[in-house]
N, C-alpha and C positions, 0 to 999 in steps of 0.2 A: 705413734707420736705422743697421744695423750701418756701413755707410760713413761715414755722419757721426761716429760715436762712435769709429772708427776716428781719421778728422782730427782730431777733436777730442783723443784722446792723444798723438797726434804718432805712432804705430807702425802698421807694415803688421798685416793678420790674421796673417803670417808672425811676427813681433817677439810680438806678444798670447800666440799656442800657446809660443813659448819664456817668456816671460814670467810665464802660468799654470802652463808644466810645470815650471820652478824652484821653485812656489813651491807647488806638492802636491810636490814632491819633497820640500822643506823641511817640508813639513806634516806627511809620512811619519815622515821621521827624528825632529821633535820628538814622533810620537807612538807610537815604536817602545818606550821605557822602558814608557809605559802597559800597551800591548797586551803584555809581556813579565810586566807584575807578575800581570795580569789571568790571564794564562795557568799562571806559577806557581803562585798560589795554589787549582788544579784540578790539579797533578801530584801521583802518588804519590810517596813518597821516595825509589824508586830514580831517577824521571826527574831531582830536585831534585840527586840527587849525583853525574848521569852527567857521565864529562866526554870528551870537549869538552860543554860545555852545551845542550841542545835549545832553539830560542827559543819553539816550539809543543808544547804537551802533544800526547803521541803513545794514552793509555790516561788520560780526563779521570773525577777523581774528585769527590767531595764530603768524602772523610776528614775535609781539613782543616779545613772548617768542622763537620762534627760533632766533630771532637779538642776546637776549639775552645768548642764548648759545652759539652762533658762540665768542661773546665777551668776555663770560669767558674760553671759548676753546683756547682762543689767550692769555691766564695769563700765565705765567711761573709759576705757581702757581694751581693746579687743582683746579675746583670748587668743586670736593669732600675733597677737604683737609679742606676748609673754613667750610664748611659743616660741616663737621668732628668735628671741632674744638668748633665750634657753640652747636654741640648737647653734646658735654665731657663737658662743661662749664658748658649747660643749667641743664641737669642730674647728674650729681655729685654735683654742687654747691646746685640744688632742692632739693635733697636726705638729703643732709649734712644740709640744712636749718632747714628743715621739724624734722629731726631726735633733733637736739639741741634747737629748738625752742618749741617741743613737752615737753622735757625732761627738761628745766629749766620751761618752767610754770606748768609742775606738781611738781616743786618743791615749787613755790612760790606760787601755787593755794591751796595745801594740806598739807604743814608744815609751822609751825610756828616758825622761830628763830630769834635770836638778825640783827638785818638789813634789816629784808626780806622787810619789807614796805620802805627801805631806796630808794631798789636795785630796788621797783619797780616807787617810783618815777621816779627814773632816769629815767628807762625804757619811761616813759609818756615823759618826759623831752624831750627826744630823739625825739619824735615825731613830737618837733620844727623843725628839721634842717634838710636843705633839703641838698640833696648827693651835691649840689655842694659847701655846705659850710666846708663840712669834706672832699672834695678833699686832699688837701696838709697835713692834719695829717694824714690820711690814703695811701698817698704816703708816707710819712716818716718812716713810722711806718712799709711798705711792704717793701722800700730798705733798710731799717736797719735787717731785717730778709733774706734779700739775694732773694726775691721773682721777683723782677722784670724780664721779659718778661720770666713770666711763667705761665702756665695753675693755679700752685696756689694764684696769686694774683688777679683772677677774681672768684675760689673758694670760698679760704677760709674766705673773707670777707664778700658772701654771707650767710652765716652761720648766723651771727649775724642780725635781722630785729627787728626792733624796732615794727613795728607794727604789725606784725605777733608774735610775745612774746604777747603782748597787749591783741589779741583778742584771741589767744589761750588760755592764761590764765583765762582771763574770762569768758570763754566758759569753763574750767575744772572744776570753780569753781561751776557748777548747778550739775556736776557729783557727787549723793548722795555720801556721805561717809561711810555709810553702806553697798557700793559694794567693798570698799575696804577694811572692817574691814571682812567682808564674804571671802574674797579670803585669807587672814591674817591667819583666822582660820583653812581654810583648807591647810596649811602651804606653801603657795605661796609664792617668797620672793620680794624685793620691786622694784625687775627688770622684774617677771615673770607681777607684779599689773601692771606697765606702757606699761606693750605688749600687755598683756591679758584683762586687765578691760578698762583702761585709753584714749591706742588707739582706740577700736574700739569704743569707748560710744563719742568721740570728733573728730569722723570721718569729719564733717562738718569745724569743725575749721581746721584740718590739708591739706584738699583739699581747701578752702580758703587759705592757706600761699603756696600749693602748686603753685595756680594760680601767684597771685603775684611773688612768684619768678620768674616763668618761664617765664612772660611779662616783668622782669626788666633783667634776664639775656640770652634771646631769642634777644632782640634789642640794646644788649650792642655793642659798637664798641672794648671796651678795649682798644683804642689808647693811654689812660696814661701809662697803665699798660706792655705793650704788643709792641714791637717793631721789633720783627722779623717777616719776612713779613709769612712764614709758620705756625705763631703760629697764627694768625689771625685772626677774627670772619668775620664767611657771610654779617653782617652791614655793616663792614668799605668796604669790598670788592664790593659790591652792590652800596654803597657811592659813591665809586670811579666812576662808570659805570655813574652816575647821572653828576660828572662834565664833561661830551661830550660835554655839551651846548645843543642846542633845539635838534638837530638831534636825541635826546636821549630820547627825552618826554614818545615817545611811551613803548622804554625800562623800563625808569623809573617807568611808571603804572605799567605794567608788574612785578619789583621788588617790588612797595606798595603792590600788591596782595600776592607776596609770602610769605614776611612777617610776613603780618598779619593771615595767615592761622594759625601756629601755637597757637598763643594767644586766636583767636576769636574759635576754635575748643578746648580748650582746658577749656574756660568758656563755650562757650554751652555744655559742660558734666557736668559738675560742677556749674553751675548757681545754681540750688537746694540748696548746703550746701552754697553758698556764701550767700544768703538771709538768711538763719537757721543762720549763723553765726552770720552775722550784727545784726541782731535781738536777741541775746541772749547773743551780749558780752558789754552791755551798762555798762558804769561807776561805779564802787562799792564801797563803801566805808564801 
């Protein structure tokens, strides 16, 4: 079997070991920043200010996470409110993402009507602009609705992702259409086909848009949107703790790690469909 899958890529076992050791080589270096934050934020302050720089704590503390509570212990403000606020944003906006981004590209993946190619160029279009050029329409367009400093102006604009429409779409579109003409006849109607056939056959795309949200609205500050200090995201509050000046360094790792725990644990479960995804939602015309 390994000889056949040999042929089959066209490279000797020789070619495969160079091949895989390039690419844990590569795997290493893009994951040398991580294992560097991970480890500062466990050094004392002398090791934070030695230099040349140690890239491994040599005397591994917990200081900076107790610094760190003592600091946000002293907030008129609990650190579980921030908390709080953080995880209602990140879970309902993901939910709300996932749910409207599934459900418009089974509309544009599997019916045909007057504009549908219009609404998905846009969609591609969309893909130019980065969030900070649609800041001030998407201010406008939330005070003119009466949403400012409320949990729905860091919601409901998550709903809408341009690129998450994108590739879920084209990810719908490999979903035979004879699993939908089958559930048709056994008289399923066109809510029970997007539960029952649709969701689970485009599992990979929907945990794909899942990620993404949760990494654009896990490290949101919301300080446009959002100006009462108990409505607040763990970002801005964590932010805050970072202007002490140097005496804060060590805190500061300490909050890079926390973080990023959410993000980075939430692609290592879902790394599998992100790959399936990328790879099956290429360009169609």
């Amino acid at each position: 079997m390994a000889g056949g899958r040999n042929k089959k890529l066209g490279r000797s076992l020789g070619g495969n070991i160079v091949v895989y050791g390039i690419l844990i080589l590569f795997g290493a270096f893009m994951l040398m920043p991580m294992v560097y934050a991970v480890n500062s934020a466990f050094k004392p302050l002398d090791e934070l200010f030695v230099f040349p720089p140690r890239f491994f704590v040599q005397n591994p503390t917990l200081d900076n996470f107790s610094d760190l509570e003592t600091i946000m212990g002293q907030s008129w403000v609990p650190f579980s409110r921030y908390l709080l606020n953080t995880v209602l944003i990140t879970v309902v906006g993901t939910a709300g993402c996932v749910i409207v981004t599934s459900m418009a590209a089974f509309v544009l993946a599997k019916f045909r009507f007057p504009g549908s190619r219009a609404i998905f160029r846009i969609v591609t279009t969309a893909l130019m602009f980065s969030g900070y050029v649609t800041q001030i329409p998407n201010y406008l367009i939330i005070a003119r609705l009466g949403w400012i400093d409320t949990y729905l102006a860091m919601i409901v604009p998550a709903f809408g992702m341009p690129m998450g429409l994108f590739l879920t779409k084209q990810y719908m579109e490999n979903v035979p259409d004879v699993l939908i003409e089958a559930a048709r006849i056994d008289g399923a109607n066109l809510w029970q086909i997007f539960w029952r056939v649709i969701m689970p056959n485009t599992r990979p795309a929907w945990l794909t848009v899942t990620i993404l949200s949760v990494q654009a609205l896990w490290n949101s500050k919301a300080i446009q949107y959002i100006y009462s200090e108990d409505l607040k995201t763990l970002p801005y509050a964590l932010q805050q703790i970072l202007g002490g000046g140097v005496s804060r360094t060590g805190v500061g790792s300490a909050v890079t790690v926390i973080m990023m725990i959410v993000p980075v644990v939430t692609f290592i479960l879902s790394q599998r469909q992100i790959t399936e995804t990328m790879a099956s939602s290429g360009i169609k015309e």
